[in-house]
C-alpha positions in Angstrom: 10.0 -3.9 -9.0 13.2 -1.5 -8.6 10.7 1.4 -8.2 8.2 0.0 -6.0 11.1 -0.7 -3.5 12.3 2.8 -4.0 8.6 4.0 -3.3 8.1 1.2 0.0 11.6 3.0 1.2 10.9 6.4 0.9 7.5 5.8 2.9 9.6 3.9 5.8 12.2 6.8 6.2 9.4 9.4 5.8 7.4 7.6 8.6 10.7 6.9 10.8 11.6 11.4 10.8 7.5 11.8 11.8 7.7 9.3 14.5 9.4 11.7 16.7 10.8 9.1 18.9 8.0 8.8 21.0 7.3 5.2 22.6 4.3 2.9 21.4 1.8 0.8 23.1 2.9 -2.9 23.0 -0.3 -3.7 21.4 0.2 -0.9 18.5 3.9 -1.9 18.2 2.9 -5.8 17.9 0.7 -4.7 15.4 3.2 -2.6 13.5 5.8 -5.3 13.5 2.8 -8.2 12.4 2.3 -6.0 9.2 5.9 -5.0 8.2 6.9 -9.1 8.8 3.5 -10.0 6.4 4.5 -7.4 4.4 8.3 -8.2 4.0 7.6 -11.9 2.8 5.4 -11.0 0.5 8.0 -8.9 -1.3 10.7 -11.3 -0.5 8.1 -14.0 -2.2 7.5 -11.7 -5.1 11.2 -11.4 -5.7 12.1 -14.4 -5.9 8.6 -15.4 -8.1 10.0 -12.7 -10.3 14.1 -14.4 -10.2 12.5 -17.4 -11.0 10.1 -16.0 -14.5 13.1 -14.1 -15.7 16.1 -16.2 -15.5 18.4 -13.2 -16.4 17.5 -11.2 -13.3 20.0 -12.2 -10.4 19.9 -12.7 -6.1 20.4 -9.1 -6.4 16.5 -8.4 -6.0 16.0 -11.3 -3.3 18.5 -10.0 -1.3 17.5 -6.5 -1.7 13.6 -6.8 -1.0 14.9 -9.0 2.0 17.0 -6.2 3.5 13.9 -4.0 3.2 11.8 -6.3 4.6 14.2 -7.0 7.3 14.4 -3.0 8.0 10.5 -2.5 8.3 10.3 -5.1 10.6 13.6 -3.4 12.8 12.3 0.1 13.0 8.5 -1.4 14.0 10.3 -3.0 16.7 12.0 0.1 17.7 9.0 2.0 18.1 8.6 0.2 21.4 11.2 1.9 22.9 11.3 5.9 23.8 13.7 8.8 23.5 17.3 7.9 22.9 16.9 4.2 22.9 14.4 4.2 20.1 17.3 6.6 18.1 19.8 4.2 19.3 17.6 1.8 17.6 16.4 3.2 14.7 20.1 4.2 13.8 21.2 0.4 13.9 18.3 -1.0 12.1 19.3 1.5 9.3 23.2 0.5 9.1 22.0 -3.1 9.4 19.8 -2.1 6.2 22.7 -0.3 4.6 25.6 -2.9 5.3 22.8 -5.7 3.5 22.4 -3.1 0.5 26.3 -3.4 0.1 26.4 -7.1 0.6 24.1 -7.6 -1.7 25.7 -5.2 -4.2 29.2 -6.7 -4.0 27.4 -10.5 -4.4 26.2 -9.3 -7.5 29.3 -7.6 -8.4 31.5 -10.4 -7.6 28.7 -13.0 -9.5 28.9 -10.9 -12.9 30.8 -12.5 -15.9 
């Protein structure tokens, strides 16, 4: 699980340096955002199918695979804007996906025994 979202973030950030901030068509970008939203529930789904088998694992995962879902579906949306805006964008998706990593972190922290 850990690793798959290690792999799924390491495709987003390599795909977010190619994109070169140029703008997408709306209907590319729509696209773009469909898949990363289908895609982010389904992991979100999966996490919390896997909390559920293994009652030792925590809301750790949920909220992880959330955050990464919630950042795939940010950055597609970004791609709809050009030059600095898309940056400006991009940049905030990825502290939004950063400050939900910690949040999630300390929750877990704070919930162990």
């Amino acid at each position: 699980m850990r690793a798959s979202i290690h792999v799924i973030i390491g495709c987003t950030t390599l795909l977010a340096v190619a994109a070169c901030n140029n703008a997408k068509s709306p209907d590319k970008v729509a696209d773009n955002v469909a898949e990363a939203s289908q895609s982010a529930s389904k992991e979100v789904a999966e996490a919390k199918h896997d909390q559920q088998k293994d009652m030792s694992s925590d809301a750790y995962d949920v909220a992880v695979a959330r955050a990464d879902g919630d950042h795939k579906v940010a950055t597609q949306k970004c791609d709809a804007l050009g030059g600095h805006d898309q940056k400006v964008c991009k940049d905030q998706a990825d502290a939004d996906y950063e400050a939900a990593k910690a949040n999630a972190k300390a929750s877990k922290v704070a919930g162990s025994p």
